[in-house]
Each structure stands twice: as C-alpha cells, then as structure tokens.
N, C-alpha and C positions, 0 to 999 in steps of 0.2 A: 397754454392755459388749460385747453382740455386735457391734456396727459396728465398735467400736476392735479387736478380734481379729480381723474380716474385713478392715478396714485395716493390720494388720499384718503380713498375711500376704500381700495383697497385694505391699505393698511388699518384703518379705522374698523373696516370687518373684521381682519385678523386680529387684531387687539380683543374687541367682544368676543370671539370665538374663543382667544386663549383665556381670559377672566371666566368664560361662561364655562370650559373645561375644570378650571381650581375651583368651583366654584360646588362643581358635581365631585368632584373629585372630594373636596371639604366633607360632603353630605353624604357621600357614599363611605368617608372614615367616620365620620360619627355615629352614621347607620351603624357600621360596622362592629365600633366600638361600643355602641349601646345593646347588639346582640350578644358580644363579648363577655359587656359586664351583667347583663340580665344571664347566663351562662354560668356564671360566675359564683354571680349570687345565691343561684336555685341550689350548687354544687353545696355552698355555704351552709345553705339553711338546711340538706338534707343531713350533712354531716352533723350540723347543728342536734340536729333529733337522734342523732346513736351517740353524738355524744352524752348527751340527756337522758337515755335510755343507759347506757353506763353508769352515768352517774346514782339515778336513782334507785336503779337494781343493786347497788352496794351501798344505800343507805336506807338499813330499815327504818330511819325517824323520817324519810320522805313526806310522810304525808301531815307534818307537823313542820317541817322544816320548810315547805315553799305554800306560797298565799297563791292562790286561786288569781290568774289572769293577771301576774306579777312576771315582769320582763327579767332576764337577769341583768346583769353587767353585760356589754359588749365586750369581746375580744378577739384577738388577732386571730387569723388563719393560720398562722405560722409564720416563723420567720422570713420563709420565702412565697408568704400568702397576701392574698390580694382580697382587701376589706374585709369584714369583722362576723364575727357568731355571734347572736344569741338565741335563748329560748325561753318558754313559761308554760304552765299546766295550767289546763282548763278543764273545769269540771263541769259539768250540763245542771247543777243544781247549784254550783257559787260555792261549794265545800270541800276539799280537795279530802279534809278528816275522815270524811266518811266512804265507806266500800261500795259505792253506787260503781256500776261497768261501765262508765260513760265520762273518759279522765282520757283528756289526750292531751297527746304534747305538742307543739307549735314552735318547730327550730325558721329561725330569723336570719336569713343574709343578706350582708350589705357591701354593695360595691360600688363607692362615687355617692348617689345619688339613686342610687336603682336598689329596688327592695324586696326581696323574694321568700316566703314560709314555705313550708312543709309542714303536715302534721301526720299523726297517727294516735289512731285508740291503742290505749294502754290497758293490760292490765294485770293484776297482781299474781304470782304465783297460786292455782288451786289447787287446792287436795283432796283425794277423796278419790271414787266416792266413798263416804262416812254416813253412817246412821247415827243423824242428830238428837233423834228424841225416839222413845220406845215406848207402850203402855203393854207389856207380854205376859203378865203376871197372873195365870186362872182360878182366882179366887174372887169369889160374891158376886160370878158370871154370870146375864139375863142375856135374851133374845130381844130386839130391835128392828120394828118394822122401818123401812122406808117409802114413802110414799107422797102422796099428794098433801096432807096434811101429818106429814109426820118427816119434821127434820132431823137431822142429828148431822151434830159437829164438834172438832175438838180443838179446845184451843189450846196454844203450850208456845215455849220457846225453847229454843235448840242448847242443846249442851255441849259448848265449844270449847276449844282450849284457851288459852290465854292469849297466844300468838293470833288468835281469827281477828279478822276487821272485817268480815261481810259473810256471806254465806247464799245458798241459795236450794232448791228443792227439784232434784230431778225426777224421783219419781216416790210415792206412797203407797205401804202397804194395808190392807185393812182384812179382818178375822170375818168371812162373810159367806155366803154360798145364796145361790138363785132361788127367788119361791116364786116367778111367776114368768113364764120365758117369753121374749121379743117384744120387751116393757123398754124406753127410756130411762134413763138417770145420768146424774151429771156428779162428780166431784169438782170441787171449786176449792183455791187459795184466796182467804183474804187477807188484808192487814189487819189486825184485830182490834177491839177495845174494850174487852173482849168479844164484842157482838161487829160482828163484819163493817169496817169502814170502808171498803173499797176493793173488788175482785181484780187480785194480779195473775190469774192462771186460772185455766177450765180445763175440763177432758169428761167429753157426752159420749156413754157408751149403754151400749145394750145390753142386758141382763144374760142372755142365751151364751155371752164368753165367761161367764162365772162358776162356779164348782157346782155340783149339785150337792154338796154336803159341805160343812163349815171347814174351808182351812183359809191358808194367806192366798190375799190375790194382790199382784201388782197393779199398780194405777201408775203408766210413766207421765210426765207435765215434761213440757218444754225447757224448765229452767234458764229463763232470759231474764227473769225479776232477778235483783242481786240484793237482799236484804243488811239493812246493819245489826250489827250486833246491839243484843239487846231488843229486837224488834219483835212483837208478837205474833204469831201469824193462826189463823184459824181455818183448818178442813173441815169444809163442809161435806154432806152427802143429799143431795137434793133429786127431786122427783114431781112429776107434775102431774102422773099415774096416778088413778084410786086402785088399780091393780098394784101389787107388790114389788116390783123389781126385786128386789134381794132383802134379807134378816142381815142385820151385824149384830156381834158381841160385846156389849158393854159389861164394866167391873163396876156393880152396884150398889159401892160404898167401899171405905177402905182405904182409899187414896188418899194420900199424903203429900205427892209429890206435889216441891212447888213449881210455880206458872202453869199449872193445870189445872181446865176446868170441860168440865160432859156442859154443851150446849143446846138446850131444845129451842124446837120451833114447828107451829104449826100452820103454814111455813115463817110466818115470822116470829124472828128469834124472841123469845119471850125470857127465858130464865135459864142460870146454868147453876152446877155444883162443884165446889174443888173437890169433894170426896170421890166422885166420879168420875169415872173415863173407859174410852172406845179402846178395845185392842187393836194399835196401830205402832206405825212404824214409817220415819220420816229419813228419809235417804238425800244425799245432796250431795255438794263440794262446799269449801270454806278456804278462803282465800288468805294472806299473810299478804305483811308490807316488802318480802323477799322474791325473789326471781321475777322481777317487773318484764313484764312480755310485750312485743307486738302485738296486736290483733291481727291476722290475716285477715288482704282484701278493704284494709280502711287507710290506706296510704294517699294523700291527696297533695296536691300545691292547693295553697290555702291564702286569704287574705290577708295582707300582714298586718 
C-alpha cells in the first residue's frame, strides 16, 4: 500500500511538473511572439513614414489633398509582409493649408493586435536666401532719431512668387550709422495690423557695432517664425535711451508702394503713412509645396 501511494505521488509530481513546463513554455511563445510582432510593427510604421514622405514630395497639391489628423487607408506590407501601413499629417495648428514648420507625419504599424507610429517633422522645400521686400530708393530722404521716446518701424509684406506657401526672415537690413556709443537698442519682428499684435523675433544690440557714417547694416534674427503668405509683418527699431543709439533714413513722402506704411511711436505706436518708408531690406527663405524634407533630429516612436 505504501509503494502504490509513493508511486502515485510520484507520478502525480511529474504530471504538474510536465503541465507546469507547457505551461511556461506557452508564455515564453507568446512573450516571444508579442516582441516579435511589437518588432514588426515599429518596422511597419517607420516604413510607413518614407513611404509618406514619397508620396507627398511628389505631390505638390499635398497640402490640399490630405485633412489634418486624417488616417489613410490600411495596407499590406507586401506580399510576403506581416500586417498593415498606415499614416496621416498633423499639423500643431489643425491646418495642414497653411506653411507653419510644425507638420509631421505619424506612419502607423499593425501586427495581430499590437500597434506601433513613428513620426517626423516635415518640411517643405526652402529657398533662398531671397530678399523679400526692399525700400532702396534716395529720394525725399530725412534723418531719424531713435530713442526712448522716439520709435520708428516699418510695416510691409513680402513679395513672393506664386509657388511660396510660407516664408520667413533670417536677417534685416537698415540705412543707419551710430550717434551716440555703448547705448542699447533692440530691433523686433511683429505680426502686424499694422501696429504690432504680437513680437515673433528680437535682436538687442549696442550701438558701438554700427557705422560711424550712414550705410547698410545687417541685423541677422533667428528665423524659426515661418509665416503664411499673405501675412503682415512689421520692424521695429526700439530704444529705452534718451541718449541716441543711432539716426536711420527714412523716404519722406513719395511712396507708392503697396502693403507699405513708416510707423511712429512715441514709444507707443501712435500713427503711420503709406507715403512713407525706412530704407530697408528684408532677407529670408520661402518655402514651396515641393521637395518635402525630414527635419533632422525630430524622429520619434510616437503614440499611435
């Protein structure tokens, strides 16, 4: 009696032992196969994003032809591929239309049950640099202090070609020379109306790097604002001195051209002229809906 209860319990161990083995054995193919297909998918979704990058760099109506945070279709990996692509553009203001720098892609792979994006910031072919907008014209020319109660700015918009959908401003020139040395002053971008809505760019500089007699001087900005066509933008030149920092040249009267107007302020903006304007000179890139780029550096696994 004792042998057949030591034999049974034997055997009874080795029965749980071998269930308890398939058992891990089950867990450790699912493990397996759920790193597999998560593998799988990532592979998916990255392809998913060149291939979307393809596509939209051979379509210049791209940014008419797909809606903001719109999926496409699913499709196969290929014939001897293992679960599906898709992708959709997202844009950080909800408008894919417009040439803001901030439009990524978001490629989607799916395998089984398991879900894996990728994205990348996008963005459109630029050119340049181009000088957007010009006022170079030496006729009906005055002298222009800057100072603590004396602003001046100019507002205008860019003269682009047909093909532009955005643009932006890497650096300004302005007709100026130093009247008073190791003074502050600041030139500012704003978005206009025509009196300043809102400062997208600054550069505070000292008087002492400026000419001692009237010619051009470069002013570079950052150029990270990407503006849309169409959009106004207005240079300031600001000072918090009663000492002088610098005289610019303004044309005082005469002007014609249109989206331009001379801005005063003292320092708030108070009044402007279309007949008048600063001799200046606006420098940039302008982008097209062609050779749709990566961004360097903005490549993520992203939530799908």
């Amino acid at each position: 009696m004792a042998l057949y209860v030591a034999v049974s319990a034997t055997a009874t161990i080795v029965s749980v032992l071998a269930l308890t083995s398939m058992a891990v054995v089950r867990l450790e193919r699912k493990q397996a196969q759920a790193v597999q297909d998560r593998f799988l998918a990532r592979s998916n979704a990255r392809s998913a994003v060149e291939l979307a990058l393809k596509a939209i760099g051979n379509d210049p109506s791209w940014r008419t032809a797909y809606g903001n945070n719109v999926e496409t279709s699913r499709f196969s990996a290929g014939p001897d591929g293992t679960g599906t692509l898709s992708w959709k553009l997202i844009d950080s203001d909800g408008s894919i239309a417009n040439a803001d720098a901030a439009v990524r892609i978001k490629g989607i792979g799916r395998v089984g049950t398991t879900v894996q994006a990728s994205s990348v910031q996008i963005r459109a072919g630029a050119v340049g640099p181009t000088r957007h907008r010009s006022q170079e014209t030496p006729l009906n020319l005055k002298d222009a202090d800057v100072r603590d109660n004396k602003w001046w700015a100019q507002y205008f918009k860019p003269s682009l070609p047909a093909s532009a959908n955005g643009w932006n401003i890497t650096s300004v020139q302005i007709y100026c020379r130093r009247e008073s040395s190791g003074r502050q002053f600041s030139a500012r971008l704003y978005r206009s109306l025509p009196f300043p809505a809102y400062e997208v760019d600054s550069a505070t500089l000292i008087s002492d790097g400026l000419p001692s007699f009237f010619a051009w001087y470069t002013i570079p900005f950052a150029g990270a604002t990407w503006f849309n066509v169409g959009d106004a933008v207005l240079l300031s030149f600001e000072s918090a001195s009663n000492d002088i920092p610098l005289k610019i040249k303004f044309r005082d009267g005469g002007v014609s051209d249109a989206d331009s107007y001379l801005v005063q302020g003292d320092p708030s903006w108070k009044s402007y002229d279309a007949s008048k304007a600063l001799l200046y000179r606006i420098n940039g890139y302008y982008t097209t809906s062609s050779g749709v780029t990566a961004v360097p550096a903005t490549w993520l696994w992203d939530a799908p």
